[in-house]
Each structure stands twice: as C-alpha cells, then as structure tokens.
N, C-alpha and C positions, 0 to 999 in steps of 0.2 A: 485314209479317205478324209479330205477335210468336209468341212458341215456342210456347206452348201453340197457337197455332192451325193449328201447322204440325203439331203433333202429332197434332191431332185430322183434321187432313185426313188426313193418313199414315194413320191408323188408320181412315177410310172407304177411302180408296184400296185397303187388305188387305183390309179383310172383302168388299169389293165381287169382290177378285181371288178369293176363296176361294169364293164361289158362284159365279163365272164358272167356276171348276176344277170343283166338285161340278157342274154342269152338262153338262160337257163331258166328264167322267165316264159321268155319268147316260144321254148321246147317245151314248157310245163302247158299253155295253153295250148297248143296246136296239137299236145297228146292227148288234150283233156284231164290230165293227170294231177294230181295232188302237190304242193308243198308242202316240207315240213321243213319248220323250223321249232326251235325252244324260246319259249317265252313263259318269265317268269318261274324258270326251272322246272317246267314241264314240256313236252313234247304235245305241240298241236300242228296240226293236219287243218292248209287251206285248199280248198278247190279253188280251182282259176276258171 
C-alpha cells in the first residue's frame, strides 16, 4: 500500500467510526438509556 492509500483508508475508517458514535448516540437517547464511557481511568455513566 503506498501512503496516500493508507491515508485515505484511515480517513474512511474515522468518518465510518463517527456515524457509528452519532448512531449510538441517537439509540442511547430514544432508549432513555445510559452511556458509559472511561474517563480518567475510571468508568462513568452519562444519561442522555
């Protein structure tokens, strides 16, 4: 693979993960339901 093609992969690889998140966003509100994520090497819990 030369660079540019790895860059361009790298940059569908993000945009692909950024509506997989807006997604899963979109699902957490409409369940009502909780995020977690790690912040600060602890496990916190947001309501949406």
């Amino acid at each position: 693979m030369t660079t540019e093609s790895k860059i361009e992969t790298r940059n569908k690889i993000l945009k692909g993960l950024e509506k997989a998140y807006e997604k899963m966003i979109a699902f957490k509100k409409e369940r009502k339901s909780e995020l977690v994520i790690i912040k600060d090497n602890k496990i916190v819990k947001i309501k949406l």
